[in-house]
C-alpha positions as CSV (number, residue, x, y, z in Angstrom):
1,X,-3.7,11.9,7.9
2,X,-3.7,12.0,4.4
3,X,-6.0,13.6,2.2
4,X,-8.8,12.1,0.7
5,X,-10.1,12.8,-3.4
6,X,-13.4,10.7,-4.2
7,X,-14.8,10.4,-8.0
8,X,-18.3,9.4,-8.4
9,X,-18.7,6.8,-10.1
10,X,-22.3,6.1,-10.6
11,X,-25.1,7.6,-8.0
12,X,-23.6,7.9,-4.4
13,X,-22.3,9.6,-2.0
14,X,-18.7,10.4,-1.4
15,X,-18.0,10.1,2.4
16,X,-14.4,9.9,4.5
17,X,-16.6,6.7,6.3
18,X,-19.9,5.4,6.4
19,X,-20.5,4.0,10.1
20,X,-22.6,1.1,9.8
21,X,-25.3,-0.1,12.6
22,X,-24.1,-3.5,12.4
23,X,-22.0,-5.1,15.3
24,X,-21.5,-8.3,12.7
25,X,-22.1,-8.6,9.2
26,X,-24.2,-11.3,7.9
27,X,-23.6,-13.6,4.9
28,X,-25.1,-12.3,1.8
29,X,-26.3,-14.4,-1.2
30,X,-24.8,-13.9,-4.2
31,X,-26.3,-16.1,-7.5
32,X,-23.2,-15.4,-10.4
33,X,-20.7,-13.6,-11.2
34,X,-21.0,-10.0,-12.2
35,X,-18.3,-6.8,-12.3
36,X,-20.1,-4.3,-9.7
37,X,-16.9,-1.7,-9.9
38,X,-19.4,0.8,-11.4
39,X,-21.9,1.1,-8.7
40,X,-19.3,2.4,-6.4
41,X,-17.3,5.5,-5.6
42,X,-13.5,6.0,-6.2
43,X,-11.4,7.8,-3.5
44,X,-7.4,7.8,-3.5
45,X,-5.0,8.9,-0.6
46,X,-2.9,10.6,-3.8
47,X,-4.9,12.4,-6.6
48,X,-3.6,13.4,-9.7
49,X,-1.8,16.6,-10.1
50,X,-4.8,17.1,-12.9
51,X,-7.3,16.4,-10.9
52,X,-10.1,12.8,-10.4
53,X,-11.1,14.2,-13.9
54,X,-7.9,14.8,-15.4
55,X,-6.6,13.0,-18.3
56,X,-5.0,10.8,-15.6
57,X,-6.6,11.0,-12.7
58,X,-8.5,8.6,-10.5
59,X,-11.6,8.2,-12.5
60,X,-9.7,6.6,-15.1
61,X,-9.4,3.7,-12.6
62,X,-12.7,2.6,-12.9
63,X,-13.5,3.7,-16.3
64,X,-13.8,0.1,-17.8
65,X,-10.7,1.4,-20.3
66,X,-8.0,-0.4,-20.4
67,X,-6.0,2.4,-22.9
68,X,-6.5,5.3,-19.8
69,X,-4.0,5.4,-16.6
70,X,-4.6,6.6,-13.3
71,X,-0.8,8.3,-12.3
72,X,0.7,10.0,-9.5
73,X,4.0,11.6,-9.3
74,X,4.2,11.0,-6.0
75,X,4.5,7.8,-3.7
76,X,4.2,6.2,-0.5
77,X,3.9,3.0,1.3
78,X,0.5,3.6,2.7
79,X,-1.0,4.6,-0.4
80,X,-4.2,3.5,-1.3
81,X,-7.1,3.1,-3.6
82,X,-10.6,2.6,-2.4
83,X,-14.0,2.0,-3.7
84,X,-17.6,2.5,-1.3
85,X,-20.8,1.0,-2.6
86,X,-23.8,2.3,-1.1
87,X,-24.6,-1.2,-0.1
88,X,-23.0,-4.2,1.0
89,X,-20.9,-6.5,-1.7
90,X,-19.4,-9.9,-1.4
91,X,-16.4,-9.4,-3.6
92,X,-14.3,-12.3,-3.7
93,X,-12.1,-11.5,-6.8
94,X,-11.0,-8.4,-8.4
95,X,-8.6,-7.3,-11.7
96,X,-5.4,-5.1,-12.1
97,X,-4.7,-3.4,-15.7
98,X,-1.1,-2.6,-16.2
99,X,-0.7,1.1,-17.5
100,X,0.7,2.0,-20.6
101,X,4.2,2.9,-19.7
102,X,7.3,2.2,-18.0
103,X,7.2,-1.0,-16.1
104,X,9.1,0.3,-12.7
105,X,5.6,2.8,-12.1
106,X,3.5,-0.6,-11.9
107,X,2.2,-1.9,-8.5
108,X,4.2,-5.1,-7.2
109,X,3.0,-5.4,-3.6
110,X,-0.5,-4.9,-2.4
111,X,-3.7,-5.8,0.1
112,X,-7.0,-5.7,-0.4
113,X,-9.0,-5.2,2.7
114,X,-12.7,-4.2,3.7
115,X,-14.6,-2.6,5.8
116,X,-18.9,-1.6,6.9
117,X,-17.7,1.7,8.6
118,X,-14.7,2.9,7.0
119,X,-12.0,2.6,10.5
120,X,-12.1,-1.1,10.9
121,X,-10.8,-3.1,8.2
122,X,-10.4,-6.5,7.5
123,X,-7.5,-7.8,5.1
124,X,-8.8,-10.2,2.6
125,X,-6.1,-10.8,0.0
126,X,-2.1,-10.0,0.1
127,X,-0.2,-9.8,-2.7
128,X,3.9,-10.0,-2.7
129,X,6.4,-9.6,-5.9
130,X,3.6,-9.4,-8.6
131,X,4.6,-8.4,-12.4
132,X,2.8,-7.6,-15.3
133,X,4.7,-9.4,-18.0
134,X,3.4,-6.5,-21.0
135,X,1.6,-2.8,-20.9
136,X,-2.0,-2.7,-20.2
137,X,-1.8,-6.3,-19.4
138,X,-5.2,-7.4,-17.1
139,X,-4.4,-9.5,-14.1
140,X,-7.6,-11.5,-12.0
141,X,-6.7,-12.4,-8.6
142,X,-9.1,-14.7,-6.8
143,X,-9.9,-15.1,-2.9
144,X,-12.4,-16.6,-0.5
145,X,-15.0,-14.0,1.3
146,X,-18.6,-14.9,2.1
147,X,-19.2,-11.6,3.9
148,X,-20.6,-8.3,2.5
149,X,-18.8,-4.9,2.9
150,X,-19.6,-1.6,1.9
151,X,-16.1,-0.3,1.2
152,X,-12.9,-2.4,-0.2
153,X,-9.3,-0.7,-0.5
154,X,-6.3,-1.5,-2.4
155,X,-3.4,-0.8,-0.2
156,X,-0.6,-0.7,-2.5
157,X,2.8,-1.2,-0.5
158,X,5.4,-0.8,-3.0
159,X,6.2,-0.2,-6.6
160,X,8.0,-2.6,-9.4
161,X,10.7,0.7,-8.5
162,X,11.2,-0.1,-5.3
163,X,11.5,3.0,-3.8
164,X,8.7,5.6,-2.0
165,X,8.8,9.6,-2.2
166,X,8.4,12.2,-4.3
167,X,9.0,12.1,-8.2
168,X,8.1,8.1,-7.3
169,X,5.6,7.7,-10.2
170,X,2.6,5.3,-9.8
171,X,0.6,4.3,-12.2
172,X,-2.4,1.7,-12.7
173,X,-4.5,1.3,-16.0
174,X,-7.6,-0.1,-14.0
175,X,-9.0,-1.4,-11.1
176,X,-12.5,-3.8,-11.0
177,X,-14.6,-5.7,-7.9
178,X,-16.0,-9.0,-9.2
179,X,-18.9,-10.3,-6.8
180,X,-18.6,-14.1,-7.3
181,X,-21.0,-16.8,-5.2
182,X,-19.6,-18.9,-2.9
183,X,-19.6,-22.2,-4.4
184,X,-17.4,-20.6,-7.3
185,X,-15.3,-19.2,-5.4
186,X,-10.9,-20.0,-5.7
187,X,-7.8,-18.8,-4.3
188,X,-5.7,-17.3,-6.8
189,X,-2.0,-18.9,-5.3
190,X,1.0,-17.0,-4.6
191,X,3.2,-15.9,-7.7
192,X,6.1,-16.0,-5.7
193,X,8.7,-17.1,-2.8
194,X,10.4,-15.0,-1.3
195,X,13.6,-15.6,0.8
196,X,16.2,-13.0,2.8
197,X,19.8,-13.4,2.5
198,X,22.4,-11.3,4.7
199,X,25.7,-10.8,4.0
200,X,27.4,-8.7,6.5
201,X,26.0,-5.1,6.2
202,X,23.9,-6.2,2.7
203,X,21.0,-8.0,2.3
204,X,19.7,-9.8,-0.8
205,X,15.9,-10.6,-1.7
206,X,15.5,-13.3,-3.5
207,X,12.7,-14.0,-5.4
208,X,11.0,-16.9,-7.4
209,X,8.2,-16.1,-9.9
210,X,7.1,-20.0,-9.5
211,X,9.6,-21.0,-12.3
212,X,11.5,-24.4,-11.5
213,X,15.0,-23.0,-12.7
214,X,17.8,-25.2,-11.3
215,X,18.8,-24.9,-7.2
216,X,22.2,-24.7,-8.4
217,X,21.4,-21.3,-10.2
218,X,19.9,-20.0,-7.4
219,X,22.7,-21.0,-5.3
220,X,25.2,-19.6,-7.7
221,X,23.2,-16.8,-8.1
222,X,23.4,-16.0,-4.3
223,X,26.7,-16.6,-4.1
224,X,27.9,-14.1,-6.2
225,X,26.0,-11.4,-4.0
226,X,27.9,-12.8,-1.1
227,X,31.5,-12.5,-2.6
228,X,30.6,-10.1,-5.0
229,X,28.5,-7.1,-4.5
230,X,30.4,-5.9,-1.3
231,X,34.0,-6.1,-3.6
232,X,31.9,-3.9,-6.3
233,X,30.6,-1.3,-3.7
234,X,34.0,-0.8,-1.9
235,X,35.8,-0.7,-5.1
236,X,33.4,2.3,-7.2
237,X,30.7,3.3,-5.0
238,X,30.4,2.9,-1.0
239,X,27.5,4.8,-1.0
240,X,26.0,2.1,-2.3
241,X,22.1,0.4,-1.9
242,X,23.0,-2.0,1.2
243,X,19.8,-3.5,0.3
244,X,19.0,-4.7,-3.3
245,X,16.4,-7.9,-5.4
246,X,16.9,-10.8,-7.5
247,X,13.5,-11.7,-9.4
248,X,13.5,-14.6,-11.3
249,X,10.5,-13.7,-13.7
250,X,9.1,-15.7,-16.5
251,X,7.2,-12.7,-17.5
252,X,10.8,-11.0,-18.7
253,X,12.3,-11.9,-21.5
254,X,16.0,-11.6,-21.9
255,X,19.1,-12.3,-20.0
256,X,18.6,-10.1,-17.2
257,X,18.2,-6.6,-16.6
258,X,18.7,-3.7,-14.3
259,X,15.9,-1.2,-12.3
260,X,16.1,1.5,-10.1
261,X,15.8,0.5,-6.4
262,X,18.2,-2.1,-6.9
263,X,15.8,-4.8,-8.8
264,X,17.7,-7.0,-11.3
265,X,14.9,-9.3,-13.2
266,X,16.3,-12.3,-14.7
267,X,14.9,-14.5,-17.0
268,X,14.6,-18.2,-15.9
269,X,14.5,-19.7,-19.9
270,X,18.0,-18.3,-20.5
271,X,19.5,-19.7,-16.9
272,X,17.3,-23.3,-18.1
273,X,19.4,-22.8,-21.0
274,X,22.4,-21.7,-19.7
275,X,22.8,-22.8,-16.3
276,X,26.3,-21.9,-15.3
277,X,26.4,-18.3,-16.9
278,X,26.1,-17.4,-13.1
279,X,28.2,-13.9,-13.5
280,X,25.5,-12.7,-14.9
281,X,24.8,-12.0,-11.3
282,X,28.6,-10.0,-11.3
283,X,27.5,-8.0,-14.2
284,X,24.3,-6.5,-13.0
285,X,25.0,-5.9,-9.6
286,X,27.7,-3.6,-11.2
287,X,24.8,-1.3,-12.6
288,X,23.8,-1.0,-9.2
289,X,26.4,0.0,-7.8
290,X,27.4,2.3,-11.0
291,X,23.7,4.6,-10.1
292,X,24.1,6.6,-12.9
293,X,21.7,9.2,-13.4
294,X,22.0,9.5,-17.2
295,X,24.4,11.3,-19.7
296,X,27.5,8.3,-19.7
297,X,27.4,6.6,-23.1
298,X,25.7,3.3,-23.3
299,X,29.1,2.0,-24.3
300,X,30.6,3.1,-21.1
301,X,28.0,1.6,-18.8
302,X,28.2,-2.0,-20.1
303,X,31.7,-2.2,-21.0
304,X,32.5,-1.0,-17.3
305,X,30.0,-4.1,-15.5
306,X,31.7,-6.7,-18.3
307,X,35.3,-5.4,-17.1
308,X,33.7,-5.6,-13.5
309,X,32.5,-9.1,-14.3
310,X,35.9,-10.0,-16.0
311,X,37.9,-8.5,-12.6
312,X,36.0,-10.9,-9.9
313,X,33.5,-13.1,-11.3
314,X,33.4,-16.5,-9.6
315,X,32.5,-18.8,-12.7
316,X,33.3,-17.5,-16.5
317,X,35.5,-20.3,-17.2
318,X,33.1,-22.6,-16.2
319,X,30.8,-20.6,-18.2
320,X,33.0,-20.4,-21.0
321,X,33.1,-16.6,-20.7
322,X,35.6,-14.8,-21.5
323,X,36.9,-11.3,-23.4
324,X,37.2,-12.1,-27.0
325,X,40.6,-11.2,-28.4
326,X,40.8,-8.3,-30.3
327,X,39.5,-8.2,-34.3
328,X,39.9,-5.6,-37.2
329,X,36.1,-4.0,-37.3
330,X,35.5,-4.1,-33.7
331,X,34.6,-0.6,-32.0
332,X,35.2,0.4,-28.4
333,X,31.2,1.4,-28.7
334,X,30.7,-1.6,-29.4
335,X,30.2,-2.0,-25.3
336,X,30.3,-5.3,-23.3
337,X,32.9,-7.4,-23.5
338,X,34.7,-6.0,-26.2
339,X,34.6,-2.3,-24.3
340,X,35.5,-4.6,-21.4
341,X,38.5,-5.9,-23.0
342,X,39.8,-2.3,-24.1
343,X,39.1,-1.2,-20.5
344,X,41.8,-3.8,-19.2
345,X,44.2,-2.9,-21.6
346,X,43.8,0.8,-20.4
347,X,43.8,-0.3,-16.5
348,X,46.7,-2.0,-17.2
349,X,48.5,1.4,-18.8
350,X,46.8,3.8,-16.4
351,X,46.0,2.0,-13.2
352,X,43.3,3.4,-11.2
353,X,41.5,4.6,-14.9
354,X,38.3,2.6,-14.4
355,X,37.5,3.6,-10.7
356,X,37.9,7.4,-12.3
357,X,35.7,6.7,-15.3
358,X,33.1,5.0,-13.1
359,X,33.4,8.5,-10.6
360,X,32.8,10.7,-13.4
361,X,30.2,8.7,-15.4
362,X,28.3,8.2,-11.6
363,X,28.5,12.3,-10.5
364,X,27.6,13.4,-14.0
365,X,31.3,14.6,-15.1
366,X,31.6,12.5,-17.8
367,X,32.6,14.1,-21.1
368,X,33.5,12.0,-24.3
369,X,36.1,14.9,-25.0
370,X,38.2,16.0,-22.0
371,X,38.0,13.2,-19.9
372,X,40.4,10.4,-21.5
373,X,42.6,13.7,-22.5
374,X,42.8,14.8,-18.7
375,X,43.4,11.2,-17.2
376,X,45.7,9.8,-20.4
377,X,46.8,12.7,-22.5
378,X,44.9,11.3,-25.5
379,X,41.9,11.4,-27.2
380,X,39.3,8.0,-26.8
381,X,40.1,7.9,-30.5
382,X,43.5,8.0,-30.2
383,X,43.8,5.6,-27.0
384,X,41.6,3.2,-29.4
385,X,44.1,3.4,-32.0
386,X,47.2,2.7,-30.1
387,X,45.0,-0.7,-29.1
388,X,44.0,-1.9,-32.1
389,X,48.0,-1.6,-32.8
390,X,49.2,-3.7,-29.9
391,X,46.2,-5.4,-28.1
392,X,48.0,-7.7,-26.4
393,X,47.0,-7.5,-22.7
């Protein structure tokens, strides 16, 4: 069983379960609204490496300050968050503050569930694909719940990451109980749908934030996971995620981008905008597969999922995408598609060039230096030169 840290809050006791005498608990009248987080008692299944007091430990959960955190460095699918009161609430509503730094660490999936004598719980809200749109952003989430119970839990299931273990971080700026009476009570609707694609060994998540993004995007969308992805993965990297997660998310702004776990977020007003740019799709799956770990040059990383997208994507001429032709002042840092366009022109000379820069760039071997004068016999400088010379393709 996991281990249990506790924080007073205000004046209570700290127990692993209070067993209560009754069989059935009765309704309990509640006449407004008020925030009763403070009369409870904060325990974690994960504690801070710093300790409940630390600068970011678990009583900075339930401090009522949205500019402290509660991390860990550690994370699994059955962790969980609980607060004990040393009397029955009715809490039919709660809030979640988004810490102050990187976006993947934030909860996305999560229950809240109660209990009178700490082994028999009851589930009471359920929360799938949630996002926090900006840092310390506060989030209410309503339910229905007539009933008083001494201790609530926040069972969070998974990460904006998408992945569970150690060096996993977690982190949550704050977390409140709002008793609310019954006739004020709402339901707080699901931000998302969620539906499960397979594609022989792969799978695809697709999920929609509630935006109203054309079916024909998602279709296209889908469909370049279906031909796509598995080309990508037995091309530069069978080792692969099998498993990865479109989000359409009106909370990101952008085109699209890339997380760890294999999460790509998309933006629905660009796709409103620009509803055929479907390789978009083609592009990001690339850094998926690609799984570097840090050290290959931005200009490397993009140019190589623009040549990917270039190699097999299903609609840039619809899109009216394509590589634009080479022009004096262009840079092969410049990345995307005019590194992509350089990257052909090498494939072309030295085929078998991008699966090796991909290898290198993926393991860590990458070097700016001695890798295009160990595969080519020439300098990046000097391969960019002979280019610019005779770019034809």
């Amino acid at each position: 069983m996991a281990p249990l840290f506790c924080v007073l809050v205000a004046h209570s006791s700290c127990n692993k379960g209070t067993t209560s005498n009754h069989n059935t608990v009765d309704p309990i009248t509640t006449t407004k609204e008020q925030d009763v987080t403070a009369s409870g008692t904060i325990t974690v299944s994960t504690e801070n490496t710093s300790g409940a007091n630390g600068k970011e430990g678990s009583s900075k959960l339930v401090d009522n300050i949205t500019t402290t955190k509660f991390l860990t460095y550690s994370f699994d699918a059955a962790s969980y968050m609980q607060l004990s009161f040393p009397k029955e609430q009715v809490i039919a509503a709660y809030t979640l503050t988004s810490g102050d730094d990187a976006q993947e660490r934030d909860p996305r999936d999560w229950k809240i569930t109660a209990s009178n004598d700490g082994t028999n719980w009851v589930q009471l809200d359920t929360r799938q694909y949630e996002a926090f749109g900006f840092r310390t952003q506060t989030k209410r989430f309503n339910f229905k719940n007539t009933k008083g119970y001494k201790h609530y839990r926040l069972n969070v299931s998974g990460t904006s990451q998408n992945r569970t273990g150690a060096n996993v971080l977690f982190q949550l700026a704050e977390w409140r109980l709002l008793e609310v009476p019954e006739k004020e009570q709402t339901v707080t609707p699901a931000s998302a749908t969620v539906e499960t694609i397979k594609e022989g060994k792969y799978t695809l998540t697709y999920v929609d934030r509630n935006t109203d993004v054309l079916p024909s995007v998602k279709a296209g969308l889908i469909d370049a996971f279906k031909k796509n992805y598995g080309k990508s993965v037995d091309t530069y990297n069978p080792n692969a995620l099998t498993s990865i997660t479109f989000i359409m998310d009106p909370d990101y702004k952008g085109v699209a981008a890339t997380y760890g776990g294999g999460v790509v977020r998309y933006d629905p007003a660009y796709f409103k905008a620009n509803p055929l740019d479907l390789d978009v799709a083609t592009h990001e799956m690339m850094h998926i597969v690609q799984a570097y770990s840090g050290g290959a040059p931005g200009w490397v990383t993009e140019g190589l999922a623009d040549y990917e997208r270039n190699r097999i994507g299903l609609s840039n001429a619809t899109a009216k995408w394509s590589l634009p032709n080479y022009q004096a002042g262009q840079n092969y840092t410049d990345a995307y598609r005019i590194t992509a366009r350089f990257f052909v022109w090498l494939e072309i000379r030295n085929p078998g060039l991008m699966v090796k820069l991909n290898t290198a760039a993926r393991t860590g071997t990458y070097n700016n230096g001695a890798f295009w004068q160990l595969e080519t016999g020439k300098n990046v400088d000097q391969l960019w030169s002979d280019y610019t010379q005779n770019p034809a393709l």
